[in-house]
C-alpha positions as CSV (number, residue, x, y, z in Angstrom):
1,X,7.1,17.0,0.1
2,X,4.5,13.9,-0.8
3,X,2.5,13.4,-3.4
4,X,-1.0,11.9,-2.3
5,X,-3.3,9.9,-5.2
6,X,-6.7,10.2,-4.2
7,X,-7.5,8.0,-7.3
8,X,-5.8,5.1,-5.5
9,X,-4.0,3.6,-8.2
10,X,-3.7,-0.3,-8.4
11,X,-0.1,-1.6,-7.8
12,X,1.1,-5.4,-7.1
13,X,2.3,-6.6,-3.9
14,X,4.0,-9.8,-3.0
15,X,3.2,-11.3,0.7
16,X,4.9,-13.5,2.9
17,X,2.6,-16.3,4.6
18,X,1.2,-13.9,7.1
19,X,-0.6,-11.0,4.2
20,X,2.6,-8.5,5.0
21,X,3.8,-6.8,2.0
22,X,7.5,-8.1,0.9
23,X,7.6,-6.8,-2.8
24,X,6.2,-4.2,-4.6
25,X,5.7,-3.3,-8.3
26,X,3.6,-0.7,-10.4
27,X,4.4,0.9,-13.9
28,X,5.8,-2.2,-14.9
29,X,8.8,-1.4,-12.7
30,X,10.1,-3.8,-10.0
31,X,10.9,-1.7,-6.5
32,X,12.2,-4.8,-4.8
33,X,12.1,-6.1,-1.1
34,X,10.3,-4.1,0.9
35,X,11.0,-2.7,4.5
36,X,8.5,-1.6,6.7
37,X,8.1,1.3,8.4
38,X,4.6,1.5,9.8
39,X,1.3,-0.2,9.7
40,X,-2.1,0.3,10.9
41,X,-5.8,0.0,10.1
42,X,-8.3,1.9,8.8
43,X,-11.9,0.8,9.2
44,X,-14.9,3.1,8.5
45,X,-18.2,4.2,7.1
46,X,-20.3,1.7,8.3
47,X,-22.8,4.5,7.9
48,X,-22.4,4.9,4.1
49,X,-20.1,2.6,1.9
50,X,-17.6,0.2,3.9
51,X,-13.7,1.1,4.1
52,X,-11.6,-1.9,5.4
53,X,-7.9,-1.1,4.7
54,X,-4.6,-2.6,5.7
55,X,-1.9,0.4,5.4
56,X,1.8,0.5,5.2
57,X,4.0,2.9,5.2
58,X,7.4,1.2,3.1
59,X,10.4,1.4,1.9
60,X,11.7,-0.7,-1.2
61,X,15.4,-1.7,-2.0
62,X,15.1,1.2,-4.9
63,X,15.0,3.9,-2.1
64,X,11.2,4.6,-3.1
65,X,9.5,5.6,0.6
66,X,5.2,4.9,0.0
67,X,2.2,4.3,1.7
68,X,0.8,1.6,0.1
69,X,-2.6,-0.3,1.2
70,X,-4.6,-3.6,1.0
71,X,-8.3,-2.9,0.5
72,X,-9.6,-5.9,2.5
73,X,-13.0,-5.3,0.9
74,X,-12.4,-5.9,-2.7
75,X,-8.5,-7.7,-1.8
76,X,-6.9,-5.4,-4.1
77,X,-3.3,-3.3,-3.3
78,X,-3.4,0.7,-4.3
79,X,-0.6,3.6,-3.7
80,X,-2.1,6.0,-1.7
81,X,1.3,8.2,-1.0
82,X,4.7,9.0,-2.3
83,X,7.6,10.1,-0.3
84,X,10.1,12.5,-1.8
């Protein structure tokens, strides 16, 4: 089961040299190194208001399995999807 956050709340990612994720916190609580397990891009609505987003499906060292993303927009990170 997965529990999706359509509010998109704000977490912070470390990045290597490159803009790839490596770390991730939110709540105050440090996940660790991160693995990934996908990527991909999401660009739309170019019609109404702009979506640019670099997503990643990870996992951290503390066994947490997310989907976090970059909003290339306003260069912010935000969970959108938890793993159980």
């Amino acid at each position: 089961m997965t529990r999706r956050y359509a509010d998109h709340p704000l977490v912070q990612v470390d990045t290597d040299a490159a803009g790839v994720p490596t770390r991730l916190r939110m709540d105050g609580t440090d996940h660790g190194e991160l693995g990934i397990c996908n990527r991909w891009r999401v660009d739309d609505g170019w019609w109404r208001e702009p979506v640019a987003r670099a997503c990643y499906k990870v996992v951290t060292r503390s066994g947490l399995l997310c989907t976090i993303f970059l909003d290339e927009i306003r260069g912010t990170w935000h969970l959108e999807r938890l793993f159980d």
